[in-house]
C-alpha positions as CSV (number, residue, x, y, z in Angstrom):
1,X,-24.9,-11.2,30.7
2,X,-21.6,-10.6,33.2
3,X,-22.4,-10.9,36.6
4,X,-21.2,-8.1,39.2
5,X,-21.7,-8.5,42.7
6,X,-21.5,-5.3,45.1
7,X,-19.7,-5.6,48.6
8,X,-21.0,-2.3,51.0
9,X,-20.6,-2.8,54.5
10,X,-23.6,-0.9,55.3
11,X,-27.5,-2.2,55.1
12,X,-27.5,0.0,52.1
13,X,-31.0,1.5,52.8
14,X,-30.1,3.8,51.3
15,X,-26.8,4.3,50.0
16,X,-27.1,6.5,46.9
17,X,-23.6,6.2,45.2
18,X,-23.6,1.7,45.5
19,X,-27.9,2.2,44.2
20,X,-26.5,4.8,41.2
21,X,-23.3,2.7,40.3
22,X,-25.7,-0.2,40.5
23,X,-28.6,1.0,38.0
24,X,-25.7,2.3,35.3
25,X,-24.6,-1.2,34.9
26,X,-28.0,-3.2,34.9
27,X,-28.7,-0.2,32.5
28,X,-25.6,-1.4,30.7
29,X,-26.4,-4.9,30.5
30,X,-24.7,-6.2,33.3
31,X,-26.7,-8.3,36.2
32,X,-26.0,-6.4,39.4
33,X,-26.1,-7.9,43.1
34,X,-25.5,-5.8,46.3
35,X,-24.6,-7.8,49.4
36,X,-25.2,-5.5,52.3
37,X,-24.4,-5.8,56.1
38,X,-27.5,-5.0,58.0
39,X,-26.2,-4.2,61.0
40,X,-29.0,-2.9,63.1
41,X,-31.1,-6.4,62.0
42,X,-34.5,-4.4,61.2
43,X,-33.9,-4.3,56.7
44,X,-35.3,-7.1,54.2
45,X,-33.2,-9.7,54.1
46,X,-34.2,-9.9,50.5
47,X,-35.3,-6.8,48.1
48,X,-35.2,-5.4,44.7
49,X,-35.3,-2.5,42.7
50,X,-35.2,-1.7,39.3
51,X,-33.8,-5.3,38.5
52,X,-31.2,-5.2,41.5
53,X,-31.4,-7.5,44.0
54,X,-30.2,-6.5,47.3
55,X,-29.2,-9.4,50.4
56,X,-28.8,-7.9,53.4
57,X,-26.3,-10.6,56.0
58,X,-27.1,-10.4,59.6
59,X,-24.3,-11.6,62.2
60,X,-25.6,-10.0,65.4
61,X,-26.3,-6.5,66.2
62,X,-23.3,-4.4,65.1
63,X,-22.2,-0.5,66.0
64,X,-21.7,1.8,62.7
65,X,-19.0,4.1,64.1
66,X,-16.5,3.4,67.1
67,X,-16.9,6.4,69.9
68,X,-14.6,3.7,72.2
69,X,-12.2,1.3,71.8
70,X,-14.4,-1.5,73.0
71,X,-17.1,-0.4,70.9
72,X,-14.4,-0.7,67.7
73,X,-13.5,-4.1,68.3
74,X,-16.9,-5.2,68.4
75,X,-16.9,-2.9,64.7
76,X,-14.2,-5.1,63.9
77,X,-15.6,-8.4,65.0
78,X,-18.9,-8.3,63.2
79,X,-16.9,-6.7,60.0
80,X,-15.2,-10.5,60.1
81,X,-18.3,-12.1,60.4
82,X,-20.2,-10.0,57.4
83,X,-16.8,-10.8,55.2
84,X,-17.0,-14.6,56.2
85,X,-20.8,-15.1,55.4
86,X,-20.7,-13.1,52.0
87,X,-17.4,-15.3,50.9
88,X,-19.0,-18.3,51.5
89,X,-22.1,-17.2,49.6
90,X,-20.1,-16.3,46.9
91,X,-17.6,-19.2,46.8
92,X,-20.6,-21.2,45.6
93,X,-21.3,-19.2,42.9
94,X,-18.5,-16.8,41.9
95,X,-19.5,-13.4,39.7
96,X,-17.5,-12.1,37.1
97,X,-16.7,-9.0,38.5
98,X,-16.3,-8.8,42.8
99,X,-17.2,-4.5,43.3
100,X,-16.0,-3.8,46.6
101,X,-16.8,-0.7,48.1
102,X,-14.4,1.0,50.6
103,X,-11.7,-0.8,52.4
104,X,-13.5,-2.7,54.8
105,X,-15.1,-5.3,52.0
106,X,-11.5,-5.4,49.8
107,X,-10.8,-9.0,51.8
108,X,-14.0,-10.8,50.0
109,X,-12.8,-9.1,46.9
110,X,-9.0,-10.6,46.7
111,X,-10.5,-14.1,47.8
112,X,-13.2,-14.4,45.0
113,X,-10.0,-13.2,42.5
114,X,-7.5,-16.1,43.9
115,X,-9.4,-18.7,44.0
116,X,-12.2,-18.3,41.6
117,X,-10.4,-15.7,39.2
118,X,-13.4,-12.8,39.5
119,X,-12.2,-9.5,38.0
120,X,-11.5,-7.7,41.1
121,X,-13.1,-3.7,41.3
122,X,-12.4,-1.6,44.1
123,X,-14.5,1.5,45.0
124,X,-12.5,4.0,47.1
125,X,-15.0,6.4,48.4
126,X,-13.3,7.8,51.7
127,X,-9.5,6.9,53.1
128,X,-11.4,4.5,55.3
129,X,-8.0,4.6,57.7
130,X,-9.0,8.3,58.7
131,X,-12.1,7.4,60.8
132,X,-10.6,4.5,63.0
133,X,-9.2,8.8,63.7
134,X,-12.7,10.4,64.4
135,X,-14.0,9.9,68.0
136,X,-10.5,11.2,68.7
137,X,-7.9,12.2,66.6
138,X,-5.5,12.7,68.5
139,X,-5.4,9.6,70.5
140,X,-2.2,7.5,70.2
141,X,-3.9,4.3,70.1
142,X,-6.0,5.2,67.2
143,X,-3.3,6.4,65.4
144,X,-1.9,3.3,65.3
145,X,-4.8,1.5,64.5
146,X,-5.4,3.8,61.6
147,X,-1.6,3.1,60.2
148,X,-2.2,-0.6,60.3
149,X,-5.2,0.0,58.4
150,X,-3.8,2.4,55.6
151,X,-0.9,0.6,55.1
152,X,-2.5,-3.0,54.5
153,X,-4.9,-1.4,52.0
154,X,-2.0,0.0,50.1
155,X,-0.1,-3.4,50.1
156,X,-3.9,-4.5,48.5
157,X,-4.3,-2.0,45.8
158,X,-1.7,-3.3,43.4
159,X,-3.9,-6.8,43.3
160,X,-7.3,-4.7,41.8
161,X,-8.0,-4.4,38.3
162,X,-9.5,-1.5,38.5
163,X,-9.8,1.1,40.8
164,X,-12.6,3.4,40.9
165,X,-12.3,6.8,43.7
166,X,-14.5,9.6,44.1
167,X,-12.5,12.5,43.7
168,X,-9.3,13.6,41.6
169,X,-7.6,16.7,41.3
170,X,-9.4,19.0,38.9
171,X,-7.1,20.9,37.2
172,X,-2.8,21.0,37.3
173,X,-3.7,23.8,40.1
174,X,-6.0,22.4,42.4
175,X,-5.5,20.3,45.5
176,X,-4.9,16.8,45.2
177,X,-8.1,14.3,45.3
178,X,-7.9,10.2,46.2
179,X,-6.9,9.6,42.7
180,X,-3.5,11.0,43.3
181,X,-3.5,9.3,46.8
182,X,-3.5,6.1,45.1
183,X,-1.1,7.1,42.6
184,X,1.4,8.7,45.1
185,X,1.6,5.0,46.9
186,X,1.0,2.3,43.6
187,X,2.7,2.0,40.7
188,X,0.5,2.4,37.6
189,X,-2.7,1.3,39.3
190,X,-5.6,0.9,36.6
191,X,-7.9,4.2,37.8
192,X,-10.9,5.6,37.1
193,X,-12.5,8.8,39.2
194,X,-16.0,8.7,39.7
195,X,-17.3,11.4,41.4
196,X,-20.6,11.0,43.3
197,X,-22.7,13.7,41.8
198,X,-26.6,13.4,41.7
199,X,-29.2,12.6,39.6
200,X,-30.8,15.3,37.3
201,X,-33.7,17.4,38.9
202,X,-36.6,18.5,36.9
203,X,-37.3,22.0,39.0
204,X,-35.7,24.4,40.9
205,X,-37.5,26.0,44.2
206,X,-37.0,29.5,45.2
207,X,-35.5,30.4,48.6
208,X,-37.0,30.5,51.3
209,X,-38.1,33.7,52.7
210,X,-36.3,33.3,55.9
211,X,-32.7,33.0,55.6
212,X,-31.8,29.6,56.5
213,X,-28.7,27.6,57.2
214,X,-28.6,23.7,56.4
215,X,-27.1,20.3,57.2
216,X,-27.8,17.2,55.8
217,X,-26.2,13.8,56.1
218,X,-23.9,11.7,59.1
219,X,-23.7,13.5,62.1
220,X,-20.6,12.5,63.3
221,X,-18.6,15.4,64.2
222,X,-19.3,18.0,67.0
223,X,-16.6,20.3,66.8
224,X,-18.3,21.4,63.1
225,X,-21.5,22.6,64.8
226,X,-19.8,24.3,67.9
227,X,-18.5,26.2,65.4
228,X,-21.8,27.0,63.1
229,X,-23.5,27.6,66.6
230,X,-20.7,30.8,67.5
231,X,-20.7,31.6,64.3
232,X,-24.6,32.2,64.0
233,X,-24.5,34.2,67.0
234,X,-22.2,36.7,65.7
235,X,-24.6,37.9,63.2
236,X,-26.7,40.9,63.5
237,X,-29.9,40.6,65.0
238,X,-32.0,41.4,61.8
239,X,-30.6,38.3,60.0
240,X,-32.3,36.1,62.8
241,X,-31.6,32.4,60.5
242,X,-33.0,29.4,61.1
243,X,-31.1,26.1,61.3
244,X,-32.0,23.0,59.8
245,X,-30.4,19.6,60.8
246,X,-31.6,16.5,58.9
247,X,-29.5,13.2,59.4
248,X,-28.5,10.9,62.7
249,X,-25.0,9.4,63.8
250,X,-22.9,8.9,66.6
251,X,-22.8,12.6,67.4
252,X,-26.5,13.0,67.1
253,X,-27.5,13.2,71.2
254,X,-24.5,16.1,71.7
255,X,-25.2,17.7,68.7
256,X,-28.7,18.3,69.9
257,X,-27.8,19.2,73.4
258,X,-25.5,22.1,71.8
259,X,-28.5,23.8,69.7
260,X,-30.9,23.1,72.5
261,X,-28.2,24.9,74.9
262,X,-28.4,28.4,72.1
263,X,-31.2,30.5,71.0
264,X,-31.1,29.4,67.9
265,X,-34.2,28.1,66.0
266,X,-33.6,24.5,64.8
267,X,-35.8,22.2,62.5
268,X,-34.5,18.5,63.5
269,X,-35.5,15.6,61.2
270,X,-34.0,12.5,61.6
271,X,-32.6,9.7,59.3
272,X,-34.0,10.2,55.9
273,X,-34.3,8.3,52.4
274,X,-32.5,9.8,49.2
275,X,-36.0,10.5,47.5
276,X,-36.8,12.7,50.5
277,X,-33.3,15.1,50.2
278,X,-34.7,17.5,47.3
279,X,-37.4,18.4,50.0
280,X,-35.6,19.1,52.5
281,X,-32.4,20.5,50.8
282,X,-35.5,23.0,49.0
283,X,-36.4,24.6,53.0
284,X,-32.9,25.8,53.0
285,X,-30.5,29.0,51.9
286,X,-27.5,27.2,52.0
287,X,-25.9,24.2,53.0
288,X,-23.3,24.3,56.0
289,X,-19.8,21.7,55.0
290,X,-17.7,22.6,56.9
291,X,-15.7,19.6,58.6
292,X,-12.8,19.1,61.1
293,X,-9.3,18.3,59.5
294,X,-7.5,16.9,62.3
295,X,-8.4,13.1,60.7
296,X,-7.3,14.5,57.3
297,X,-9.8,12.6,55.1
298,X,-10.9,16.1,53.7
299,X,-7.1,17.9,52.9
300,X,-6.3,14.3,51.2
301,X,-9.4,14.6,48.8
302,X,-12.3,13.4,50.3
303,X,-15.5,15.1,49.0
304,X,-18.8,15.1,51.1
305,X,-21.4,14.5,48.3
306,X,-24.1,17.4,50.3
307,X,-21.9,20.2,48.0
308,X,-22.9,18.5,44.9
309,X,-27.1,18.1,46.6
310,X,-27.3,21.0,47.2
311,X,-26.3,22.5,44.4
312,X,-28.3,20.2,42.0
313,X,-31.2,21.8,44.2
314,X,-30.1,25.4,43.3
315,X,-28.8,26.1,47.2
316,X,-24.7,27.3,47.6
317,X,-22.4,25.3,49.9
318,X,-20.1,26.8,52.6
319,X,-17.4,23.6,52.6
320,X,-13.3,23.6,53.5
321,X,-10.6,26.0,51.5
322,X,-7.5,24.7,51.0
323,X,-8.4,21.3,49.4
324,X,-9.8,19.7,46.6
325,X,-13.7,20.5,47.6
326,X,-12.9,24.3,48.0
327,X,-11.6,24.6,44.8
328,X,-14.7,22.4,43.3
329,X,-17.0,24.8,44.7
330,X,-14.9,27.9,43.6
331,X,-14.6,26.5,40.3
332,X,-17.6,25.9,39.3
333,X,-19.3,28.5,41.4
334,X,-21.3,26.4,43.9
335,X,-20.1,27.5,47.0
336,X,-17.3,29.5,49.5
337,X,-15.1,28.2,51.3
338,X,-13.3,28.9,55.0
339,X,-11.1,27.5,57.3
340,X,-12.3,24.8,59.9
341,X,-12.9,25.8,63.2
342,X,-12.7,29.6,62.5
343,X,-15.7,31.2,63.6
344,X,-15.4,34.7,61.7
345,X,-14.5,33.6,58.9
346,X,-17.8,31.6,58.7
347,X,-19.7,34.3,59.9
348,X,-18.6,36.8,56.9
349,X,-19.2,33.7,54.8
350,X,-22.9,33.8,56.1
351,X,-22.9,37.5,55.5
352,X,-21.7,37.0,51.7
353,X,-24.5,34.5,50.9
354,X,-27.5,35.8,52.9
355,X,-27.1,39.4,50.5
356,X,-26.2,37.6,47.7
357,X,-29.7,35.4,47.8
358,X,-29.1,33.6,44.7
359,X,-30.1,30.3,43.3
360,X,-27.2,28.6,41.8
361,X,-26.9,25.7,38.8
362,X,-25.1,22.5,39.0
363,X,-23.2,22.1,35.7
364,X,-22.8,18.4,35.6
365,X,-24.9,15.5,36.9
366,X,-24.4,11.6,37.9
367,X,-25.4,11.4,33.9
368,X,-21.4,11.9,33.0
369,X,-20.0,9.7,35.7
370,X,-22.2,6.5,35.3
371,X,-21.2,7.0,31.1
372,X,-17.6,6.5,32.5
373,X,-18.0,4.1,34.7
374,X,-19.7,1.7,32.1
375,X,-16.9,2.5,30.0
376,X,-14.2,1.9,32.5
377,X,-16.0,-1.5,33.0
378,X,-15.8,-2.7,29.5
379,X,-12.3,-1.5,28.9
380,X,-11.7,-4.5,32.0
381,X,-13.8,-6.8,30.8
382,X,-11.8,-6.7,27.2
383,X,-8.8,-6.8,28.8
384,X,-9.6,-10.5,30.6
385,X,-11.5,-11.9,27.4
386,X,-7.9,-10.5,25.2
387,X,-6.0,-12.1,28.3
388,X,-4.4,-9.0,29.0
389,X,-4.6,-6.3,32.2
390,X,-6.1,-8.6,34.6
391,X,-3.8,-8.9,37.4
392,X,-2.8,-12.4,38.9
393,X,-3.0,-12.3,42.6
394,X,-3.2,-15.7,45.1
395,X,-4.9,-14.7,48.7
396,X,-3.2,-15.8,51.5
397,X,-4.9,-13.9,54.4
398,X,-7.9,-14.4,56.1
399,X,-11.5,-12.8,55.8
């Protein structure tokens, strides 16, 4: 039975795409272990599900975003310590395949390759770069830090036998996803686009009665809901919505100040598990994803997996036009899209989907991707039994 161990630099309680990915291959045949950084300190060290077991490394108490530079470098710092404790773990008894989720985990990836020859998966789910850019995009410092950190993981791609992304383009026409990020910086890298789709419901719910506008997930950026909060009051008076938030982040506290500021009715509910999100995804009309660009993670490819809940769920998306997730949602007829940051265009978006009142259908499920993602893993795995494809690489930096 090959051995895969699972890098996420979160406590991964819950993080649906690593848990999904994970089941597919125990499913497969393969035994599956997620080393998770808990970096609040409150998790089980030790857990298991469905014949996944789950270590959770504590190094300290860590932030999970960066609002200030001093807050980063402690980011930083306990990212070190996480890398250091899992490689050492590992060392001692090296998988066959090292799956490293996102940039931040790549390092305990390329060591287990040089120096105990694991095949070497990396699982690009955002440009991780872009939110060193969040608190403030514009800041010069951060730019910086962000370049140093985008060009370091392109000098590391070429090393991975496989990369794995969560979007691609979806037709010759459409906007370019992480795939052709990759592509546009790596010759010939070995890549496979998994997108991040959800499970299979077994019901539908109907609307509610009251029209209702949705959010679910991070809260990390204000600007989005200054902009829902205009936007709402520019609609007549008989539409009278109701807001739901559901989620926590670094924005969380201003974010609440801004809807307690309006006279808009909100529902808050705060950090919730994945088997919870049909419930609350069923109280709304349609789900608000709509994001800043100025970072660029969403006009490189980026797609915010609440599109694909919500529409598994039956509820439309408003989400970004002019990128990859616009034209997803156009495509297959799961949402609208607007620009970010303009308030009547949002509004008539509002408009368009509160007389519509439809429930809509999600084509495809996580049923397709996991398929290709098992096959993507054997294709590797024949490759280093026929000694062919895997890629030779000797580590030289540091955790």
């Amino acid at each position: 039975m090959p051995t895969v161990a699972m890098i996420v630099s979160n406590s991964c309680n819950p993080d649906p795409r690593v848990e999904k990915e994970a089941i597919a291959l125990s499913e497969a045949g393969y035994k599956v272990t997620i080393h998770a950084f808990d970096r609040e300190e409150k998790y089980e060290i030790n857990s298991n599900f469905k014949n996944i077991v789950i270590k959770r490394y504590r190094v300290g108490h860590t932030p999970s975003g960066a609002p200030s530079l001093i807050t980063g470098a402690k980011v930083l710092f306990g990212l070190k310590k996480f890398r250091t404790l899992v490689t050492k773990n590992l060392m001692d008894s090296p998988p066959e395949f090292i799956h490293c989720h996102d940039a931040d985990t790549l390092a305990v990836g390329l060591i287990l390759k040089s120096r105990q020859k694991s095949i070497l998966i990396f699982d690009m789910h955002d440009l991780a770069h872009t939110w060193a850019r969040m608190a403030n995009p514009f800041s010069i410092i951060r730019k910086i830090v962000a370049l140093t950190i985008e060009r370091r993981l392109i000098r590391r791609l070429k090393f991975c036998d496989l990369i794995i992304t969560s979007s691609g383009s979806a037709s010759k026409k459409s906007h370019p996803g992480l795939r052709e990020w990759i592509r546009k910086r790596v010759k010939n890298p070995n890549i496979v686009v998994i997108e991040n789709r959800p499970e299979k419901v077994d019901k539908l719910y109907d609307l509610p009665e009251r029209f209702t506008i949705g959010y679910a997930g991070k809260i990390r950026e204000k600007t989005m809901f200054e902009t829902l909060i205009k936007a709402i009051e520019k609609l007549p008076d008989s539409i009278n919505p109701k807001v739901i938030i559901a989620g926590h982040g670094t924005a969380s506290a201003e974010v609440d100040k801004l809807f307690q500021k309006s006279r808009i009715e909100v529902e808050r509910i705060g950090k919730f598990q994945t088997n919870q999100l049909p419930e609350i995804i069923q109280k709304m009309s349609i789900m608000y994803a709509v994001y800043p660009t100025s970072r660029g993670n969403i006009l490189d490819g980026a797609i915010p997996t609440k599109m694909f809940d919500a529409a598994i769920n039956g509820r439309p998306s408003i989400v970004n036009s002019n990128c990859l997730m616009g034209d997803i949602a156009i495509a297959e007829k799961i949402g609208i899209t607007v620009n970010s940051g303009e308030v009547e265009e949002l509004t008539a978006a509002l408009l368009q989907i509160e007389n519509k009142n439809n429930i809509i259908k999600l084509q495809r499920d996580w049923s397709t991707e996991a398929k290709r993602l098992v096959s993507a893993y054997g294709n590797v795995l024949n490759d280093s039994s026929n000694g062919n494809g895997v890629k030779k690489y000797d580590y030289k930096g540091q955790s």
